[in-house]
C-alpha positions in Angstrom: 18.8 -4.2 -19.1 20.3 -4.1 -15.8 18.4 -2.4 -13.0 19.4 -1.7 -9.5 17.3 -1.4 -6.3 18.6 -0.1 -2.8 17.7 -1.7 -0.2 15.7 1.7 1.6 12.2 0.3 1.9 13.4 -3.0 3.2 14.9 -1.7 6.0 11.7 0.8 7.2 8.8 -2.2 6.8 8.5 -5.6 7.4 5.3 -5.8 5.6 4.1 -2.8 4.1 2.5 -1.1 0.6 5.6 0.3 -1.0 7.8 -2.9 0.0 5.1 -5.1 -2.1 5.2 -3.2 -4.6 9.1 -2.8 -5.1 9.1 -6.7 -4.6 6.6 -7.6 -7.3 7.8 -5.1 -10.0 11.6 -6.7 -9.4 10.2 -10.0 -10.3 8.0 -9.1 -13.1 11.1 -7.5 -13.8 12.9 -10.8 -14.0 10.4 -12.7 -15.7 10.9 -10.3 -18.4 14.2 -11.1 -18.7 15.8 -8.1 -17.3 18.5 -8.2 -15.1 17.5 -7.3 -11.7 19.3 -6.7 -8.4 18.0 -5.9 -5.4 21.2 -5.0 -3.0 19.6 -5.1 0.4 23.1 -5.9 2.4 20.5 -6.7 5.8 16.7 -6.6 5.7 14.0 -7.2 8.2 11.5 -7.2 5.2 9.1 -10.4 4.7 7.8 -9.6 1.2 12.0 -10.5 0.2 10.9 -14.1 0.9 9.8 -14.7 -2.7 12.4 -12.8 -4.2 14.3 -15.5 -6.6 17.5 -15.7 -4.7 19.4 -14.7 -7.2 17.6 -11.4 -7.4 18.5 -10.6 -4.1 21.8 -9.5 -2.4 21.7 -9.5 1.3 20.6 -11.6 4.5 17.3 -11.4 6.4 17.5 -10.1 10.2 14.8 -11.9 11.9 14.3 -9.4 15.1 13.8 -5.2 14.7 15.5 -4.1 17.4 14.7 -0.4 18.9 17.4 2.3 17.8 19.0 0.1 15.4 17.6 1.7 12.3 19.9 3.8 11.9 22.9 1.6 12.0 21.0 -0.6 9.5 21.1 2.6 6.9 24.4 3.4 7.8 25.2 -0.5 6.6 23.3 -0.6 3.6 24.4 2.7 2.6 27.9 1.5 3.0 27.8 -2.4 1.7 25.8 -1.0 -1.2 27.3 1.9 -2.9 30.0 -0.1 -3.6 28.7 -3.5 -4.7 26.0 -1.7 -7.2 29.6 0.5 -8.2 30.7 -3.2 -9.6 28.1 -4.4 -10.7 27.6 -1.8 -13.0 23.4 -1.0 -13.4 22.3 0.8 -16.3 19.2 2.2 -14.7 19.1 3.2 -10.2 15.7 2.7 -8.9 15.6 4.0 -5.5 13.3 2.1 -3.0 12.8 5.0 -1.4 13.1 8.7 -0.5 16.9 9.5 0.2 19.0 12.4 0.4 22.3 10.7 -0.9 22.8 9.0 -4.2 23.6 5.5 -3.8 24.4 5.2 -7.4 27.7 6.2 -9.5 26.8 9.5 -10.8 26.7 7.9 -14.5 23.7 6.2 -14.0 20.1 7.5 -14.1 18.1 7.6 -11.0 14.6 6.6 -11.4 12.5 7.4 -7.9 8.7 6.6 -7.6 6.4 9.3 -5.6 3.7 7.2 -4.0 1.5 10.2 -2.7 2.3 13.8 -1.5 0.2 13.3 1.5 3.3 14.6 4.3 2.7 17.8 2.5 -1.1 18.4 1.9 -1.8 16.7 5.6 1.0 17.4 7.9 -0.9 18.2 10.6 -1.3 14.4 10.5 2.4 13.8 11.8 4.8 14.7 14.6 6.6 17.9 14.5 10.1 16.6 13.7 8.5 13.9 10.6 11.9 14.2 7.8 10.1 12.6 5.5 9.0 15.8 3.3 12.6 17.4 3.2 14.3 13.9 2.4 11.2 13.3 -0.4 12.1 16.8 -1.9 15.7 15.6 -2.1 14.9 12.5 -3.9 13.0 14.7 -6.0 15.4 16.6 -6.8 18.2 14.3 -7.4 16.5 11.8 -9.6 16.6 12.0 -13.5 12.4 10.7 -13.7 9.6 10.5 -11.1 7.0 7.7 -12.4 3.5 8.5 -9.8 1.4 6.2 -9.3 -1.6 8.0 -10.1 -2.4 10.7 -12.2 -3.7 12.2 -8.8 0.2 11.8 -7.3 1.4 13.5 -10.4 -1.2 16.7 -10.2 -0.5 16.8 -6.4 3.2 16.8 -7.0 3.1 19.4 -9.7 1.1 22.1 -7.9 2.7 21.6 -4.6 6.6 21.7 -5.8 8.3 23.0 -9.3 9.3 19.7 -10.6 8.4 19.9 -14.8 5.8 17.9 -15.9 8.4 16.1 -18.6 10.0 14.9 -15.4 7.2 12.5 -14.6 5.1 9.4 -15.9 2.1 7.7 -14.2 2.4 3.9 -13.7 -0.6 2.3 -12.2 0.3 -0.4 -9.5 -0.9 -4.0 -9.6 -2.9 -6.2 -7.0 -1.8 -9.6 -6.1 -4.3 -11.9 -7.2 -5.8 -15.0 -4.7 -4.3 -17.7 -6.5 -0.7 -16.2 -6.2 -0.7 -16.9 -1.9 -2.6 -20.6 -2.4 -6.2 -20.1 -1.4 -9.2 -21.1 -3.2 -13.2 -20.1 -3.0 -14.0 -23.5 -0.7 -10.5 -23.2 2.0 -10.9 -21.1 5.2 -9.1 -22.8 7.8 -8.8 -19.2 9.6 -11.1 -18.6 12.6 -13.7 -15.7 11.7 -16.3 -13.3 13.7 -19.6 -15.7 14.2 -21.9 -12.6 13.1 -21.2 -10.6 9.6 -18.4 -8.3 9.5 -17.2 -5.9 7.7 -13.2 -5.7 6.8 -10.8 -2.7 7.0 -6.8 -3.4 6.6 -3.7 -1.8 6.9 -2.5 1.0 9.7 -4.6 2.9 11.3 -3.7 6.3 12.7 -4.5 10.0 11.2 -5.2 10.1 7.8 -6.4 6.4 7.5 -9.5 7.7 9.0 -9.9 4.4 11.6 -11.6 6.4 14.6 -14.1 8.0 11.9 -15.0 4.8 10.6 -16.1 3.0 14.5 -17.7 6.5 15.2 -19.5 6.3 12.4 -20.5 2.9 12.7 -21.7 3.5 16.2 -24.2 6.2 15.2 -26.4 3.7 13.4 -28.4 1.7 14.8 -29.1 -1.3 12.5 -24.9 -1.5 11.6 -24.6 -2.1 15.4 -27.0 -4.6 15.7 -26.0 -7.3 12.6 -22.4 -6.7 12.2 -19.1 -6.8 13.4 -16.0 -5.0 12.3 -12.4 -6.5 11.5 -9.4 -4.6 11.9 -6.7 -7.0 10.1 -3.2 -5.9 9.9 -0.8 -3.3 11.9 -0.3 -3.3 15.9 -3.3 -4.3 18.4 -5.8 -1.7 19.2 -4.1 0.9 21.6 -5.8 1.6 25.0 -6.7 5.0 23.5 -8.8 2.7 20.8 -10.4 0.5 23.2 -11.5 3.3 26.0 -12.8 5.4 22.4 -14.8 2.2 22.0 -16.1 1.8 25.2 -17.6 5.3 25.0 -18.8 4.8 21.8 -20.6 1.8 23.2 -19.4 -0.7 21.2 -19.2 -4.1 22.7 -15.6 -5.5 23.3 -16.1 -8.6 20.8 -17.7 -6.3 18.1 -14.8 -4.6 17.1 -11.7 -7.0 16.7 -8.1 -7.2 15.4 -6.9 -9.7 13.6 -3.8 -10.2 12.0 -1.8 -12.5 9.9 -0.1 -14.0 6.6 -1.4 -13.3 2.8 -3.5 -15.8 2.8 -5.2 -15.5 6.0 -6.0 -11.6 4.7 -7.6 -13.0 1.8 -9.7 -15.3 3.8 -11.1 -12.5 5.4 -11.6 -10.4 2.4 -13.9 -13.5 0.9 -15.9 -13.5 4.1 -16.4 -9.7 5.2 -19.9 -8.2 4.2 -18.3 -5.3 2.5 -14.4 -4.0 2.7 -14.4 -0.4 3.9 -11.6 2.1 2.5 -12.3 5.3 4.5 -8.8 7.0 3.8 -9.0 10.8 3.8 -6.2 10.5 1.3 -4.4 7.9 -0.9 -1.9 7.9 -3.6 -3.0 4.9 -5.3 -4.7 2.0 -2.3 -4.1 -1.6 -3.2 -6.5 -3.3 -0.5 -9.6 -2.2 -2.4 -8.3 -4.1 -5.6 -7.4 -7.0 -2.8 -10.8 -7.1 -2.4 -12.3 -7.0 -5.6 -9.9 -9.8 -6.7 -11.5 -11.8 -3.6 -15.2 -10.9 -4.6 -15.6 -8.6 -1.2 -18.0 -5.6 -2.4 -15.8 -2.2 -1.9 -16.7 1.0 0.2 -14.4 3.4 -0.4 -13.7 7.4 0.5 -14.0 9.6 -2.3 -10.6 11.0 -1.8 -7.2 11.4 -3.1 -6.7 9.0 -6.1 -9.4 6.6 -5.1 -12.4 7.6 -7.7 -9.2 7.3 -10.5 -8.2 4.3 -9.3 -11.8 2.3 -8.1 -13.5 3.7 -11.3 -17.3 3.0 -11.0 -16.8 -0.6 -8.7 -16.9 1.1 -5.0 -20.0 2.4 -3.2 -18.6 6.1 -2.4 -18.5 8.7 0.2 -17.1 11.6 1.9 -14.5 10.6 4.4 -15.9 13.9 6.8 -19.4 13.2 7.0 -20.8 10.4 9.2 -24.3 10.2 8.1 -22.4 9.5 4.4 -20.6 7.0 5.8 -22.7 4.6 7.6 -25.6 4.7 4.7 -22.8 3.7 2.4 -22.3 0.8 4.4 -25.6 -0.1 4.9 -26.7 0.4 1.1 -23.9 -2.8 0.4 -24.4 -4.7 3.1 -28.5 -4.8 3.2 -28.6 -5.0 -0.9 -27.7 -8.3 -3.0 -28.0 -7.1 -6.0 -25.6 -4.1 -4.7 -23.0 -6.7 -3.7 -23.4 -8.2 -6.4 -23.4 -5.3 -8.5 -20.0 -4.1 -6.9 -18.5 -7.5 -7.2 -19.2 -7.8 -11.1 -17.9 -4.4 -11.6 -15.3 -4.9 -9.3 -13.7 -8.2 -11.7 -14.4 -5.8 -15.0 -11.7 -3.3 -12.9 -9.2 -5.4 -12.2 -8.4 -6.0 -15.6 -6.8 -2.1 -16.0 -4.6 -3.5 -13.6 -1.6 -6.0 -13.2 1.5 -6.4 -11.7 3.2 -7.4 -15.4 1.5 -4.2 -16.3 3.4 -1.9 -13.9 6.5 -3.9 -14.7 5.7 -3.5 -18.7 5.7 0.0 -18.4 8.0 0.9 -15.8 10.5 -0.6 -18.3 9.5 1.6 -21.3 10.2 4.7 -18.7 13.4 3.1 -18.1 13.7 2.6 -21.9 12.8 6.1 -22.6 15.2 7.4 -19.8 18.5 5.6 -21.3 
């Protein structure tokens, strides 16, 4: 089969969720033995790096430069319609939410809805945020929606009129530690001296960052033995670090770190407990990061996250502090709770896979044609 990806998502992250994903379920894709394309004319992504080169169409641009987004859409848009024209795809799967087909009009459109959290939370973004009205376009337009959750899918259906035959869930995958080269006994990566415990990704609105070092301030014993990592995203804002100041945390006790794949995973394998305290998520791949790395997971009970975490997380509401902070200290005080987590954690992984996704993303595709 052949099967066509825009280049959309490489163009809006370097790193990010929805890149990894797109980039791993092109090269299950491929080892398949499906025909795979992803036309990408210019990219800034990094996750393209181990993309077989003959998967990918396109060159890498090294530097983002301010205001030049939309030029780089403008060129994609334009390089790409008519190189996927020739080369003559049997199935579009947009990257991406878009409000123009890139694709002849002969050829189904697959779209994947990663969460509807724009709409249920939009007090959460700035005033002029498109990404809603372009998402409802994509909608729209595209001949299936595979969610990746059965909590996307509900979501999506009570908030729009898209029919329920228009949909299929496909659970992500996680990428596992032997896949970026580490091992249980290498750490070359320099690590807090105290115990720590991990949060990743971005860390504005609904991600829930300033409720987590608010709640961690308010007890006592957490801000005595431990530490907390920030890994990933931009450097803590002075709006972070005057929020921790008045919170009294120390300027060493909360620290950002950042990195390649394997550096995160070092820091999974030495954190005390990873802490997921999203007030919403359409699927959440760091907490299966961290089961795959044997780091005990605390998690929100939000959004898709009880679907997707099953009975290996140490839960709590993302809105109360007290909640919070005795989650944390209930895995981090307890072996036989880590442990616990960490057992149950490996027994969850195995629902999930990135030759999964790619398995039955290709029966929707199947079932599409």
């Amino acid at each position: 089969m052949r099967i066509a990806f825009d280049s959309q998502i490489f163009t809006l992250q370097i790193y990010g969720g929805v890149s990894r994903y797109i980039t791993r379920l092109a090269s299950e894709l491929d080892e398949q033995q499906q025909d795979v394309r992803i036309f990408a004319p210019v990219y800034l992504n990094k996750h393209l790096n181990n993309i077989h080169p003959e998967t990918l169409s396109g060159i890498h641009l090294s530097l983002k430069i301010r205001g030049t987004l939309p030029l780089l859409r403008y060129i994609n848009f334009n390089f790409s319609k008519a190189k996927i024209a020739a080369w003559k795809p049997q199935i579009m799967h947009e990257t991406y939410y878009a409000t123009r087909p890139i694709s002849p009009t002969n050829v189904p459109c697959v779209v994947t809805l990663h969460d509807m959290i724009h709409e249920k939370m939009p007090h959460h973004f700035k005033a002029n945020d498109r990404t809603s009205h372009t998402k409802m376009k994509a909608l729209d337009r595209a001949d299936h929606i595979i969610c990746v959750s059965e909590n996307s899918r509900r979501d999506l259906l009570e908030l729009t009129s898209v029919p329920y035959s228009k949909t299929s869930v496909v659970h992500l995958g996680f990428d596992s530690p032997e896949s970026c080269h580490l091992t249980h006994e290498r750490s070359p990566y320099k690590h807090p001296s105290r115990p720590y415990i991990l949060y990743v990704g971005k860390r504005e609105g609904y991600k829930n960052f300033k409720f987590l070092i608010e709640s961690f301030s308010q007890s006592t014993i957490l801000r005595k033995e431990l530490d907390i990592v920030a890994f990933g995203s931009h450097p803590f804002t002075h709006q972070e670090i005057k929020l921790m100041g008045t919170l009294g945390l120390k300027l060493d006790q909360v620290q950002h770190h950042t990195g390649d794949d394997a550096s995160l995973r070092s820091f999974y394998r030495h954190a005390s407990a990873f802490v997921y305290p999203s007030l919403y998520e359409g699927f959440g791949i760091p907490p299966l990061e961290a089961m795959a790395n044997d780091c005990p997971v605390v998690s929100s009970r939000a959004g898709s996250m009880p679907e997707v975490l099953g009975e290996a997380a140490e839960f709590f509401d993302p809105t109360d502090y007290h909640q919070l902070s005795t989650a944390i200290e209930i895995v981090v005080f307890s072996a036989s709770r880590r442990n616990d987590l960490v057992r149950l954690g490996q027994e969850r992984l195995k629902n999930y896979s990135w030759k999964r996704c790619a398995e039955e993303t290709l029966e929707v595709y199947r079932e599409l044609l």
